[in-house]
PDB file of N, CA, C and O in Angstrom:
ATOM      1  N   UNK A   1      18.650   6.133  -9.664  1.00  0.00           N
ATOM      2  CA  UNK A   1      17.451   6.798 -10.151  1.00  0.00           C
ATOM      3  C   UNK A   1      16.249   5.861  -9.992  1.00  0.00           C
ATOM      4  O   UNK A   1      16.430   4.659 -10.182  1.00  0.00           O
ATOM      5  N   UNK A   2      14.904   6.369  -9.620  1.00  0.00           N
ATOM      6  CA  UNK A   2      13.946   5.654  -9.685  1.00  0.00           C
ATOM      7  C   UNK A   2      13.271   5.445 -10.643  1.00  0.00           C
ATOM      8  O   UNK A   2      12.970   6.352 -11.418  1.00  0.00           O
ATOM      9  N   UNK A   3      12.920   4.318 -10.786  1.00  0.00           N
ATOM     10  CA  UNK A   3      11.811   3.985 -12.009  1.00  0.00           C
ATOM     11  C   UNK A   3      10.449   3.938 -11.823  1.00  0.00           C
ATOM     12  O   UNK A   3      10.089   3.562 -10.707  1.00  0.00           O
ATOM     13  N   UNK A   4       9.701   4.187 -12.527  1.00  0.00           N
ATOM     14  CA  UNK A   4       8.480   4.352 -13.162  1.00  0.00           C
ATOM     15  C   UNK A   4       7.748   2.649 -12.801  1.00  0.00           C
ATOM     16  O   UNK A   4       8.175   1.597 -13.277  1.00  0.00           O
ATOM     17  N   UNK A   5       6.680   2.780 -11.933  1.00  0.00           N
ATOM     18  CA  UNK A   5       6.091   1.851 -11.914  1.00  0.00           C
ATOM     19  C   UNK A   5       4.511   1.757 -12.213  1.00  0.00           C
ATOM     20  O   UNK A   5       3.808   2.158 -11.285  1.00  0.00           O
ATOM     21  N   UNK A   6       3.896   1.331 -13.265  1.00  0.00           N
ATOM     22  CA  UNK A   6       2.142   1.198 -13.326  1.00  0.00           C
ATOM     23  C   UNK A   6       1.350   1.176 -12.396  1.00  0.00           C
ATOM     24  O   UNK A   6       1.514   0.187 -11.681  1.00  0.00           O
ATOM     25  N   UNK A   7       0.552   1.841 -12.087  1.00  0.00           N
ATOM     26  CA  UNK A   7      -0.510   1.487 -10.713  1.00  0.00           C
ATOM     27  C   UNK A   7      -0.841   0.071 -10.906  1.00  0.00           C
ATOM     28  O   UNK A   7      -0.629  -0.622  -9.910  1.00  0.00           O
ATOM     29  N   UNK A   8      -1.392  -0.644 -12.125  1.00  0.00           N
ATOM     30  CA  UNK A   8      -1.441  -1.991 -11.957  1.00  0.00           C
ATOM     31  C   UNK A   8      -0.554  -2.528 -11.426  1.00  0.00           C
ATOM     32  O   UNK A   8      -0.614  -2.917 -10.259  1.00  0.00           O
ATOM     33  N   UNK A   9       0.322  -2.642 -12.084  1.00  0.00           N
ATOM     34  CA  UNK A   9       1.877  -3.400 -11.597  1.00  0.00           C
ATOM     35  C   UNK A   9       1.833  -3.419 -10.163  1.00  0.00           C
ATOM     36  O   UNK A   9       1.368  -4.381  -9.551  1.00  0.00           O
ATOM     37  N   UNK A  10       2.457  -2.042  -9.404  1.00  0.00           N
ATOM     38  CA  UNK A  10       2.118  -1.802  -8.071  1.00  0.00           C
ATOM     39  C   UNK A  10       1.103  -2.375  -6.930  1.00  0.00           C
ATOM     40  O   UNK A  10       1.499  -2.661  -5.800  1.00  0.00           O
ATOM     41  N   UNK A  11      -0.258  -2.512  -7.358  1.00  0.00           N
ATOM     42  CA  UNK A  11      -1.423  -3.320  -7.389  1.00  0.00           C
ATOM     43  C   UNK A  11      -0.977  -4.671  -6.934  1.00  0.00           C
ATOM     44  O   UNK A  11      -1.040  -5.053  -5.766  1.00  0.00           O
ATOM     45  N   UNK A  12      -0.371  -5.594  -8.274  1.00  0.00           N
ATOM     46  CA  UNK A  12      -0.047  -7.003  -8.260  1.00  0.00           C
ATOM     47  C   UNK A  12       0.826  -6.991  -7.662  1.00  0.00           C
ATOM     48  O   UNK A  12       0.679  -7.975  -6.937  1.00  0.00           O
ATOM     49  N   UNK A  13       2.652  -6.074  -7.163  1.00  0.00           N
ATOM     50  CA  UNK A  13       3.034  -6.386  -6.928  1.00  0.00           C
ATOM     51  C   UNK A  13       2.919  -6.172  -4.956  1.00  0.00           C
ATOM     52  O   UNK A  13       3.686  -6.844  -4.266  1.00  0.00           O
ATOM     53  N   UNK A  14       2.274  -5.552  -4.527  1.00  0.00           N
ATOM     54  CA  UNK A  14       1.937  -5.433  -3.693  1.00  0.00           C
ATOM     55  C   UNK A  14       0.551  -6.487  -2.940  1.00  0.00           C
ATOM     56  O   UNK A  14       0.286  -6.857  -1.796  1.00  0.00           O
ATOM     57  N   UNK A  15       0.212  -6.590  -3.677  1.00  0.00           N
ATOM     58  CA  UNK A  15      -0.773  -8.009  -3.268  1.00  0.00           C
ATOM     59  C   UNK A  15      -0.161  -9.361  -3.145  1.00  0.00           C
ATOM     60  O   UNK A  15      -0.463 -10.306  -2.416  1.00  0.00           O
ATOM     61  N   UNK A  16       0.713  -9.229  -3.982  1.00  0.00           N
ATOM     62  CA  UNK A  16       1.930 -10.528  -3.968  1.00  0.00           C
ATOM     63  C   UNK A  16       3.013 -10.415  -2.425  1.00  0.00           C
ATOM     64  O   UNK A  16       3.521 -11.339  -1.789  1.00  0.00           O
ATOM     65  N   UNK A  17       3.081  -9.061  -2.207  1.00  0.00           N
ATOM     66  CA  UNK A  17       4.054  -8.517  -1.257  1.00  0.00           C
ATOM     67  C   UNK A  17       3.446  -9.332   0.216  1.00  0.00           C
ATOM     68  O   UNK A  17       3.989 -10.270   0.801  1.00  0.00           O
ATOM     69  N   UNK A  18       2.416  -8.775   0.503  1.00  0.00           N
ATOM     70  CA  UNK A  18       1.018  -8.858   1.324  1.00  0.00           C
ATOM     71  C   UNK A  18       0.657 -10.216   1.624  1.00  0.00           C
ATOM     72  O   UNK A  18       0.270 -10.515   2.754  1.00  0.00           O
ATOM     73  N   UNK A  19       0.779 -11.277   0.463  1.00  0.00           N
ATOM     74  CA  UNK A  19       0.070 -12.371   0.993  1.00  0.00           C
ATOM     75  C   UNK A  19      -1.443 -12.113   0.209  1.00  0.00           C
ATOM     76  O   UNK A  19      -2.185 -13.091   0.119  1.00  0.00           O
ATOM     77  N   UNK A  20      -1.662 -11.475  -0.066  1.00  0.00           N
ATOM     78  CA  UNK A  20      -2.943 -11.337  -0.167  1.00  0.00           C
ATOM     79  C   UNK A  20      -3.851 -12.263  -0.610  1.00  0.00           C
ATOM     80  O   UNK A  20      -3.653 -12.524  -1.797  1.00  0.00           O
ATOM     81  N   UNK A  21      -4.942 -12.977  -0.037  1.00  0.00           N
ATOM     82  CA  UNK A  21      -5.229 -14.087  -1.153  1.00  0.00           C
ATOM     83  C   UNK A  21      -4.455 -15.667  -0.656  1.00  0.00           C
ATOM     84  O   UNK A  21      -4.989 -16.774  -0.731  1.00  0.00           O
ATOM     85  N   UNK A  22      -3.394 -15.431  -0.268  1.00  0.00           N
ATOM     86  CA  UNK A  22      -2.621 -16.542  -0.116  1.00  0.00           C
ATOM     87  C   UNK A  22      -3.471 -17.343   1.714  1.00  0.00           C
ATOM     88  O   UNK A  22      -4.327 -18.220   1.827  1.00  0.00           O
ATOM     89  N   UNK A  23      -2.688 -16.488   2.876  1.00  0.00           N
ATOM     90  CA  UNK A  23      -2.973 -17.168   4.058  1.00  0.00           C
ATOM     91  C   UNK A  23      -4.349 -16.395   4.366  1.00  0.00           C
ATOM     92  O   UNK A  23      -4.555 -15.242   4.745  1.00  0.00           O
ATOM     93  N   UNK A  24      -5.221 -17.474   4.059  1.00  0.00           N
ATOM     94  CA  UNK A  24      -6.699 -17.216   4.715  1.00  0.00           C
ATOM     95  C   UNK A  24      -7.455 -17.097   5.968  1.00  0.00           C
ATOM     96  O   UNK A  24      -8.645 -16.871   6.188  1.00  0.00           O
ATOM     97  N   UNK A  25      -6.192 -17.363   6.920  1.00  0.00           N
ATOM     98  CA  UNK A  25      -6.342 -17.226   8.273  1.00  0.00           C
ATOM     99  C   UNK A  25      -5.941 -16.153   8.682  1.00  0.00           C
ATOM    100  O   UNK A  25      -6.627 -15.868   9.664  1.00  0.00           O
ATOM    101  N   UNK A  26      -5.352 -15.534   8.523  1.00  0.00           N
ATOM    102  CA  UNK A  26      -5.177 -14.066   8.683  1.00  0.00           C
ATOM    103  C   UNK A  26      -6.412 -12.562   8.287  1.00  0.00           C
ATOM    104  O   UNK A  26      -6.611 -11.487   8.852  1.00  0.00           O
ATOM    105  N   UNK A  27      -6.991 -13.212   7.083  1.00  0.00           N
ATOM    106  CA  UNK A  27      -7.907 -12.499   6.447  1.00  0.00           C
ATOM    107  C   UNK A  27      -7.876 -10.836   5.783  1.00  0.00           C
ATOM    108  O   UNK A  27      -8.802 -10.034   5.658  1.00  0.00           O
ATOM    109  N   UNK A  28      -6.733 -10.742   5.507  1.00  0.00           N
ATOM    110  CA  UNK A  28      -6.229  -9.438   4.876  1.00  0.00           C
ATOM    111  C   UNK A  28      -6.511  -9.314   3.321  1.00  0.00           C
ATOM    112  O   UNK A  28      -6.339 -10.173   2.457  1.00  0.00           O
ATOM    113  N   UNK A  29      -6.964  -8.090   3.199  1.00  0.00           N
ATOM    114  CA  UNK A  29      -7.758  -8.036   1.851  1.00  0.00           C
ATOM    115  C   UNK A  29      -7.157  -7.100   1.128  1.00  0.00           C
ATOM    116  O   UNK A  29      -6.141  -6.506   1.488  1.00  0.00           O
ATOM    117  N   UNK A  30      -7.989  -6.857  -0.335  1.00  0.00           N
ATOM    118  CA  UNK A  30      -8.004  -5.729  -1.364  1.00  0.00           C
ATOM    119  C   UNK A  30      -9.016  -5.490  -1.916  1.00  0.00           C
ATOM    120  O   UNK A  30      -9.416  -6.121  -2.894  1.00  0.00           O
ATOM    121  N   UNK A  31      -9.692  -4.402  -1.313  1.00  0.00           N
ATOM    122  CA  UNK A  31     -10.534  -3.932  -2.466  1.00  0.00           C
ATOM    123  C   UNK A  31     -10.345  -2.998  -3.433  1.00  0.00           C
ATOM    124  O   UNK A  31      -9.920  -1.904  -3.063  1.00  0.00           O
ATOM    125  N   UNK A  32     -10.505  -3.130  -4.285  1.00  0.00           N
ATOM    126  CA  UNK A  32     -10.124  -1.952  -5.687  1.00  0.00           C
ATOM    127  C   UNK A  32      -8.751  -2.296  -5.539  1.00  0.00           C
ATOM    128  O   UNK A  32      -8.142  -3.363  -5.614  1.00  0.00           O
ATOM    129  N   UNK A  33      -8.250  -0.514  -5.190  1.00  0.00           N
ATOM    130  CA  UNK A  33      -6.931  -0.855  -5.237  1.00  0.00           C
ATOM    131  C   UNK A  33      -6.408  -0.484  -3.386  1.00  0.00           C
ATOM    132  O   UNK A  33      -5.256  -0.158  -3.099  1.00  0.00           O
ATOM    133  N   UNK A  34      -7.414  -0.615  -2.460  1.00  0.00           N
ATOM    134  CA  UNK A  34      -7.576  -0.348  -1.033  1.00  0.00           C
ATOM    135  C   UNK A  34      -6.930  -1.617  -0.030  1.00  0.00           C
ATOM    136  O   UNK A  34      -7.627  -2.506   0.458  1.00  0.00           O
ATOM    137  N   UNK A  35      -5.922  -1.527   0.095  1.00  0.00           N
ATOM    138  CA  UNK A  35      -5.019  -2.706   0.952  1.00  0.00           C
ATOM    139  C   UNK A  35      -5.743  -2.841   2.646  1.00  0.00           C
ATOM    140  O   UNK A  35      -5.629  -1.877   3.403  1.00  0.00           O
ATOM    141  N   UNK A  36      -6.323  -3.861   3.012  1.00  0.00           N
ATOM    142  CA  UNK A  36      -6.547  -4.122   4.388  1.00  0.00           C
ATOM    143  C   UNK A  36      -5.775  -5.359   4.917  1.00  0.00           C
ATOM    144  O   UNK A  36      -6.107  -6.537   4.782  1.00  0.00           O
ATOM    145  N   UNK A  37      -4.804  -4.920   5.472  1.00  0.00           N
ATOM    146  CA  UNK A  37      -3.537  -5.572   5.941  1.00  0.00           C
ATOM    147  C   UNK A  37      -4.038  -5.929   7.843  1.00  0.00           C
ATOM    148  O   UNK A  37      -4.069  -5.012   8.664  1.00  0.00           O
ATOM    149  N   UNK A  38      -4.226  -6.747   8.047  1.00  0.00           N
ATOM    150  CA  UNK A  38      -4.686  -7.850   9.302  1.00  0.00           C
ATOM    151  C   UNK A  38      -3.530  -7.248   9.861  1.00  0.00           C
ATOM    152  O   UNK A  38      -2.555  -6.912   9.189  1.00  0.00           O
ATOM    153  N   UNK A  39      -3.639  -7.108  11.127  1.00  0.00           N
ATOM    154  CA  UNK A  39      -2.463  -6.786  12.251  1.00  0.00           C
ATOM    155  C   UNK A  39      -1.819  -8.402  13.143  1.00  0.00           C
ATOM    156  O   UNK A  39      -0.786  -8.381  13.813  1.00  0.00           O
ATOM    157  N   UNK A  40      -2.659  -9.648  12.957  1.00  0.00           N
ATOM    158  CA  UNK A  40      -2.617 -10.332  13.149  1.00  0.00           C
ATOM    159  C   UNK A  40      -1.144 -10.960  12.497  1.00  0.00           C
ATOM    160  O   UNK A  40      -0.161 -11.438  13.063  1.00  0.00           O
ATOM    161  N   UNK A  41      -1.465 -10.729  11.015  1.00  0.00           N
ATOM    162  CA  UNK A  41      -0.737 -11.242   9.870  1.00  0.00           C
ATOM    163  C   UNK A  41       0.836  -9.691   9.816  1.00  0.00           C
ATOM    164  O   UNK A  41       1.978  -9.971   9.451  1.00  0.00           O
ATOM    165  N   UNK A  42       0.542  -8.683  10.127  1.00  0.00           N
ATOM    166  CA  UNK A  42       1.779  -7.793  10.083  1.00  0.00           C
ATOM    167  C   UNK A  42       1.600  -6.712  10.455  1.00  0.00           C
ATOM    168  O   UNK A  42       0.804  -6.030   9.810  1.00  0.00           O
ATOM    169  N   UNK A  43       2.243  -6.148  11.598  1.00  0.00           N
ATOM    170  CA  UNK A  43       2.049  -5.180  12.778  1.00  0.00           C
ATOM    171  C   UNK A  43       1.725  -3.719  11.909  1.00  0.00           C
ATOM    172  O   UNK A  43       0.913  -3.892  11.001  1.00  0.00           O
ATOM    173  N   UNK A  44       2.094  -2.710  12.013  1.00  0.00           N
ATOM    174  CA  UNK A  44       1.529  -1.404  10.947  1.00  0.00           C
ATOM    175  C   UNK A  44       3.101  -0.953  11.146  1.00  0.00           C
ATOM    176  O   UNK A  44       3.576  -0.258  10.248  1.00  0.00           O
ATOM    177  N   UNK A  45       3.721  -1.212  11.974  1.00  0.00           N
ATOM    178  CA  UNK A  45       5.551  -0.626  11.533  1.00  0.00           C
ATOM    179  C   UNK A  45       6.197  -1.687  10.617  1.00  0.00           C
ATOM    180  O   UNK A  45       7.027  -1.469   9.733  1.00  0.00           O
ATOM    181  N   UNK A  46       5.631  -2.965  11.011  1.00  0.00           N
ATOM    182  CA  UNK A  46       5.827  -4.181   9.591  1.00  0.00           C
ATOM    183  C   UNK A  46       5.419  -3.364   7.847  1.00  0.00           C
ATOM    184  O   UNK A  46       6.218  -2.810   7.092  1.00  0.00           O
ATOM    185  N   UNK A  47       4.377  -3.508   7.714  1.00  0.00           N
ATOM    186  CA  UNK A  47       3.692  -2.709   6.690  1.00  0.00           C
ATOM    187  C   UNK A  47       4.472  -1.198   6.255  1.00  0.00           C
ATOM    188  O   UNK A  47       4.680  -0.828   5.099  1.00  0.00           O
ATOM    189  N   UNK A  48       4.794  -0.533   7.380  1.00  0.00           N
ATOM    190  CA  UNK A  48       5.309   0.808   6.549  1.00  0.00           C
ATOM    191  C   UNK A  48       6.650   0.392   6.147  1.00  0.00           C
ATOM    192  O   UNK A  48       7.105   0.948   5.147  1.00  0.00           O
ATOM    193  N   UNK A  49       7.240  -0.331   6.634  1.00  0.00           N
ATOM    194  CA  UNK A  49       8.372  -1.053   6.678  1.00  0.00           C
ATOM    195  C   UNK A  49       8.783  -1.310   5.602  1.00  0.00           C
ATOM    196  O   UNK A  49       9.828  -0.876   5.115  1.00  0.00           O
ATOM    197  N   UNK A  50       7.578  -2.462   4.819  1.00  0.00           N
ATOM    198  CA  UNK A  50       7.582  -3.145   3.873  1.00  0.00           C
ATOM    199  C   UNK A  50       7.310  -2.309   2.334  1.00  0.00           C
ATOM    200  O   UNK A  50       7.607  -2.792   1.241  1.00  0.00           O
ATOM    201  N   UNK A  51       6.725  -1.054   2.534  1.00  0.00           N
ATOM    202  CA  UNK A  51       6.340  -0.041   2.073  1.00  0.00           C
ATOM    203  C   UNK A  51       7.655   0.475   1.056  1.00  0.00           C
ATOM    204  O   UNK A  51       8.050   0.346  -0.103  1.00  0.00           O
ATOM    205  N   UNK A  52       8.081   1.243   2.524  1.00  0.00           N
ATOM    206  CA  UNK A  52       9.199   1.950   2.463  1.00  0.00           C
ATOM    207  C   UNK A  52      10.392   1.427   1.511  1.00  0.00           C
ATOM    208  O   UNK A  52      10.943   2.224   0.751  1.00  0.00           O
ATOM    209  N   UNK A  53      10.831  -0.099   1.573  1.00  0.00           N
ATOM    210  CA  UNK A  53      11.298  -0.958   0.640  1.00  0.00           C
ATOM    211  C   UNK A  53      11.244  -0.934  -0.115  1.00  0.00           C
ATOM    212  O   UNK A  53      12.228  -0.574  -0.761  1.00  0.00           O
ATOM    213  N   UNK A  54       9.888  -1.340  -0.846  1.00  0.00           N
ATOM    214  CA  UNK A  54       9.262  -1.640  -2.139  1.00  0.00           C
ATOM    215  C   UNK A  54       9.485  -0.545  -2.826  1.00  0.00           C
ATOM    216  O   UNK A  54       9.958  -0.546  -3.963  1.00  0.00           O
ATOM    217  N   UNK A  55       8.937   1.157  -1.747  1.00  0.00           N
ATOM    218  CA  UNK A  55       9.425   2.057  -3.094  1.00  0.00           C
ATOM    219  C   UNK A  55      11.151   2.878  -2.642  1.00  0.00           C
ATOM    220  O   UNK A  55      11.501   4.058  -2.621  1.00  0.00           O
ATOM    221  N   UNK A  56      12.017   1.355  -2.283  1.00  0.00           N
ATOM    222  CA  UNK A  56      13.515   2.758  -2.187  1.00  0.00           C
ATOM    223  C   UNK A  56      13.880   3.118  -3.824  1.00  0.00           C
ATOM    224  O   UNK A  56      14.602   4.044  -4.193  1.00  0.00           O
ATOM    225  N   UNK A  57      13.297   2.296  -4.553  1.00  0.00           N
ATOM    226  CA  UNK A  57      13.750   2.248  -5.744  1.00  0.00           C
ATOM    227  C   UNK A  57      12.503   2.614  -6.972  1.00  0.00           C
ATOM    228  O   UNK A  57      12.788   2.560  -8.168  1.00  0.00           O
ATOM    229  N   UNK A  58      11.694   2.831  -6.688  1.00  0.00           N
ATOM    230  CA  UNK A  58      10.436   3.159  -7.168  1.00  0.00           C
ATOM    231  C   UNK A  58       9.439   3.919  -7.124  1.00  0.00           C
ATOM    232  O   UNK A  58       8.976   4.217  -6.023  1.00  0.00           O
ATOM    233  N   UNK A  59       8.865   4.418  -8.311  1.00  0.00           N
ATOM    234  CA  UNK A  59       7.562   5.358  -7.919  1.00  0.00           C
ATOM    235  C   UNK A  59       6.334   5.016  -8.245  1.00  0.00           C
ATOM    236  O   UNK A  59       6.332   3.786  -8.188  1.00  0.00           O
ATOM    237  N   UNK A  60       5.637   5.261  -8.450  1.00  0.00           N
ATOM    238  CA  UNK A  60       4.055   5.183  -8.869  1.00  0.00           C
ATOM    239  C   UNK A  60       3.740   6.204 -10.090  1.00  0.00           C
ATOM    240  O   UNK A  60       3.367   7.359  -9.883  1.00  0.00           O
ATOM    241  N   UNK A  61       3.960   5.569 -11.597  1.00  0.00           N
ATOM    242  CA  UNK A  61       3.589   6.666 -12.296  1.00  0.00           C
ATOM    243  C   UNK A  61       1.810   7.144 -12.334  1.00  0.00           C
ATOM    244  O   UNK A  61       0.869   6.374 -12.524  1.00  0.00           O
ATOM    245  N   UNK A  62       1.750   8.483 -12.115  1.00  0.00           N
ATOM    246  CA  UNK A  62       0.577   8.698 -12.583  1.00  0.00           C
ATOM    247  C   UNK A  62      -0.543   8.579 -10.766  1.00  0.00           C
ATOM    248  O   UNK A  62      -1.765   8.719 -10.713  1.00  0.00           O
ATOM    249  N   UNK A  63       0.302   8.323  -9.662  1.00  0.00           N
ATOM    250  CA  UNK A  63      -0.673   7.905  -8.863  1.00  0.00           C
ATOM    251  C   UNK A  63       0.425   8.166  -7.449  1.00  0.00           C
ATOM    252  O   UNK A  63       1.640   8.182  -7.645  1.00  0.00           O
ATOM    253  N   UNK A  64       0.049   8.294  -6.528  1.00  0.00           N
ATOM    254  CA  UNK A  64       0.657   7.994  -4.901  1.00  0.00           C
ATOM    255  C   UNK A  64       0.046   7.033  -3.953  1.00  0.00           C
ATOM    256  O   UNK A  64      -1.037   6.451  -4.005  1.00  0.00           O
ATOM    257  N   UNK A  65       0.980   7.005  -3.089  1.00  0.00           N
ATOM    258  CA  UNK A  65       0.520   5.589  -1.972  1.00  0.00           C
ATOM    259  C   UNK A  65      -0.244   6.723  -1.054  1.00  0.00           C
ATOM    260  O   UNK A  65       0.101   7.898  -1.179  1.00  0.00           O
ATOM    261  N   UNK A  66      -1.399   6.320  -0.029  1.00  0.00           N
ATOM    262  CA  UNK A  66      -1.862   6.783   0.984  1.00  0.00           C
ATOM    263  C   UNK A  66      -2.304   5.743   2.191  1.00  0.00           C
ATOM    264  O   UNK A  66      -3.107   4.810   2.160  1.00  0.00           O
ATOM    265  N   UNK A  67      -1.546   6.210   3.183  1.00  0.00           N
ATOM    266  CA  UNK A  67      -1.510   5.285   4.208  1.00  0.00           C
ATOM    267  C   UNK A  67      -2.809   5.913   5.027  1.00  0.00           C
ATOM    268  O   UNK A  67      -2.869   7.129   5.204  1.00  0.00           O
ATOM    269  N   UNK A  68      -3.918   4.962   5.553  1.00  0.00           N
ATOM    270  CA  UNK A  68      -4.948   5.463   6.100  1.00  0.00           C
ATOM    271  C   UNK A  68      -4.346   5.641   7.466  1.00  0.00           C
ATOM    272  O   UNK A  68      -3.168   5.394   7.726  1.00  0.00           O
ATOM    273  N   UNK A  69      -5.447   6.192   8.520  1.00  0.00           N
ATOM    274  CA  UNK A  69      -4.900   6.147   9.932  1.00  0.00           C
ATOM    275  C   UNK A  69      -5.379   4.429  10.587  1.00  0.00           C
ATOM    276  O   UNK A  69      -5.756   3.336  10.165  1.00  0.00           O
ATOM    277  N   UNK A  70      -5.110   4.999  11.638  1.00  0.00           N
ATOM    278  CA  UNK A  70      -4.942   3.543  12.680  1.00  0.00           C
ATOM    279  C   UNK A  70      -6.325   2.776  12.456  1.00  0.00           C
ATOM    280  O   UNK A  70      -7.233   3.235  11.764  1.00  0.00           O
ATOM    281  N   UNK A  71      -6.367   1.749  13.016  1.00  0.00           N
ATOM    282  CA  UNK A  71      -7.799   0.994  13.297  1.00  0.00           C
ATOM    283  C   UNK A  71      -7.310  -0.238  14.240  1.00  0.00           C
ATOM    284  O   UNK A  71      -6.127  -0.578  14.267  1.00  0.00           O
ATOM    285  N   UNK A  72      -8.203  -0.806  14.923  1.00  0.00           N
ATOM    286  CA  UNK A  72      -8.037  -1.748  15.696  1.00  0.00           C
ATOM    287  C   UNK A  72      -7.454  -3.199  15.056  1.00  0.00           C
ATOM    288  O   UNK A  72      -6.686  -3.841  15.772  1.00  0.00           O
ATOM    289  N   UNK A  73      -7.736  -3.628  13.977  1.00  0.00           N
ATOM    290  CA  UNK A  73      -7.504  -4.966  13.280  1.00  0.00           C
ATOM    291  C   UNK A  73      -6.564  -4.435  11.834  1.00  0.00           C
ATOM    292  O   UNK A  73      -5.433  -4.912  11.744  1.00  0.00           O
ATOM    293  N   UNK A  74      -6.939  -3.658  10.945  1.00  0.00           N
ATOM    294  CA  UNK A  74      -6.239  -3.748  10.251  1.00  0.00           C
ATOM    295  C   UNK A  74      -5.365  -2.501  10.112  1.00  0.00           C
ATOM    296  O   UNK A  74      -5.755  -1.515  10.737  1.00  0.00           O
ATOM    297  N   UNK A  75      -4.105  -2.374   9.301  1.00  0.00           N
ATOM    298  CA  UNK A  75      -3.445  -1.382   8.535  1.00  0.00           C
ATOM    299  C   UNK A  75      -4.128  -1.512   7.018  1.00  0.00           C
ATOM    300  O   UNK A  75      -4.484  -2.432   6.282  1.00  0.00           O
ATOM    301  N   UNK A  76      -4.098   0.262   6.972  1.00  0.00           N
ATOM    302  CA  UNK A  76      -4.975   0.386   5.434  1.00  0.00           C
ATOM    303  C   UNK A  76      -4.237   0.970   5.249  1.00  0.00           C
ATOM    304  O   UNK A  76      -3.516   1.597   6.025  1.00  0.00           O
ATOM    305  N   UNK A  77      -4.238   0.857   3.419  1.00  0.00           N
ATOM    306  CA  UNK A  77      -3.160   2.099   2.337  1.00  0.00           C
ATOM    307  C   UNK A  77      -4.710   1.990   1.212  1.00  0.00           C
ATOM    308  O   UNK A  77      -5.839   1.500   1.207  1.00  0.00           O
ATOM    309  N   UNK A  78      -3.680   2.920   0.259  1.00  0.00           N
ATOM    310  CA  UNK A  78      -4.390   2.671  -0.895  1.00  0.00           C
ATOM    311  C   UNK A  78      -3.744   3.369  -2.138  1.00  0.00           C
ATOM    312  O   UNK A  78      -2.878   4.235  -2.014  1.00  0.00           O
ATOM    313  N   UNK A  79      -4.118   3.029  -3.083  1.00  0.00           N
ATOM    314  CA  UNK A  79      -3.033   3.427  -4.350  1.00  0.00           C
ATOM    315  C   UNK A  79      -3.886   4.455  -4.854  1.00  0.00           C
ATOM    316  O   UNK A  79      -4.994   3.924  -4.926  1.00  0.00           O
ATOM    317  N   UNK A  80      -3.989   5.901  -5.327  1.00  0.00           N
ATOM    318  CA  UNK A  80      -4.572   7.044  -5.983  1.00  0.00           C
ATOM    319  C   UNK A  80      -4.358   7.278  -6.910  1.00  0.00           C
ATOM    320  O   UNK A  80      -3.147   7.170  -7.105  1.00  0.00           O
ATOM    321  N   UNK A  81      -4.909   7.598  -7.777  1.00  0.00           N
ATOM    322  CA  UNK A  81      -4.441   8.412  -9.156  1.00  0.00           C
ATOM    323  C   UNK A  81      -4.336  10.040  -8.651  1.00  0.00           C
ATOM    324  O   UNK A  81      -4.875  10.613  -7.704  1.00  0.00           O
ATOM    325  N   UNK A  82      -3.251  10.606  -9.876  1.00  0.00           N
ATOM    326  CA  UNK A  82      -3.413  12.387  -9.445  1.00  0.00           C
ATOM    327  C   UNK A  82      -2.043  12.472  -8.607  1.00  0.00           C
ATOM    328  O   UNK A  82      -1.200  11.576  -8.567  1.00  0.00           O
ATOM    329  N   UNK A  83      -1.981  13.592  -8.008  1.00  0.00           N
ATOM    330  CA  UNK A  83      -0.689  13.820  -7.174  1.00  0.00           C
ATOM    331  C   UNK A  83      -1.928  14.055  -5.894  1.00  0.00           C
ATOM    332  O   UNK A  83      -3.140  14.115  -6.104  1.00  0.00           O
ATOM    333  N   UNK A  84      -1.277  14.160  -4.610  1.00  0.00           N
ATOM    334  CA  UNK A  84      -1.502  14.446  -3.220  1.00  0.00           C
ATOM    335  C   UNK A  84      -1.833  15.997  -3.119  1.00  0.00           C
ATOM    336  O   UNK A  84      -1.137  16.871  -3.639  1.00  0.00           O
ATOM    337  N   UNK A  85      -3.200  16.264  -2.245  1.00  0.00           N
ATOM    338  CA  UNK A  85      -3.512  17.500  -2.641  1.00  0.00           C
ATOM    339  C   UNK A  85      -2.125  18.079  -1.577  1.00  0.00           C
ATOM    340  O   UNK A  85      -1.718  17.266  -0.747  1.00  0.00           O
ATOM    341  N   UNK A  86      -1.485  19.394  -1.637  1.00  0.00           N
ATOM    342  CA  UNK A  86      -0.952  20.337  -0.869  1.00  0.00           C
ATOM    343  C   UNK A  86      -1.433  21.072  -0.198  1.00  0.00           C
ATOM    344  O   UNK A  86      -1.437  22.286  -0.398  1.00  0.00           O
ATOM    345  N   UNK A  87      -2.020  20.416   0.889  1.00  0.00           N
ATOM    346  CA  UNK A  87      -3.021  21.885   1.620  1.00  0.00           C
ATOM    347  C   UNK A  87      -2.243  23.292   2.266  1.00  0.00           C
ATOM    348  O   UNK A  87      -2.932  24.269   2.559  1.00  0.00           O
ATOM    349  N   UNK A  88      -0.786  23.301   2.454  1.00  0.00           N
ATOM    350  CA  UNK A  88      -0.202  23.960   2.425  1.00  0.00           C
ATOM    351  C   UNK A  88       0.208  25.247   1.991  1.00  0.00           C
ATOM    352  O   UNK A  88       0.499  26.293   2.570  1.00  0.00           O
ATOM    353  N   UNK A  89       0.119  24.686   0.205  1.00  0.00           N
ATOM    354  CA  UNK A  89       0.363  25.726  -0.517  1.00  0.00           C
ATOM    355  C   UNK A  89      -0.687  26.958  -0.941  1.00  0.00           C
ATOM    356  O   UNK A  89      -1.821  26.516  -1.125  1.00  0.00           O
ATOM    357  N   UNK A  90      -0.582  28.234  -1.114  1.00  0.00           N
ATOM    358  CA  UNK A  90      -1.631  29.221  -1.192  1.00  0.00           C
ATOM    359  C   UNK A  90      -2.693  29.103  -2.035  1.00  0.00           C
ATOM    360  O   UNK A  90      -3.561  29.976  -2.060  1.00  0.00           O
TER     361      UNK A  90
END
């Protein structure tokens, strides 16, 4: 069963995951709660990779992950509050 994880928590533990802060030569950031992950520092199948891991066992109470699209230098996510809209549904 999965457990319940804080958007903070998630936050720290994902900035910890990342490097973030740590190797300054790479230059991969956070703003808010907006992950800019250097391609230099970890490819974007690295990152979903690392993703995918973090939550086999976990959720995000109260919030979802959103993986932005491509860009030349970095992989972006970002942590949301709310559920994911369904554009699907009627």
């Amino acid at each position: 069963m999965k457990k319940q994880v804080e958007i903070n928590k998630v936050v720290s533990d994902l900035e910890t995951l990342f490097k973030i802060g740590e190797d300054i030569d790479y230059k991969s950031m956070r703003k808010g709660r907006k992950f800019l992950i250097n391609k230099q520092q970890f490819e974007r199948f690295e990152v979903i990779g690392m993703l995918q891991e973090y939550f086999a066992d976990k959720f995000i109470e109260g919030g979802y992950l959103l993986v932005d699209s491509i860009t030349f230098v970095f992989t972006s996510f970002e942590i949301l509050e709310g559920k994911p809209i369904n554009h699907n549904q009627p």
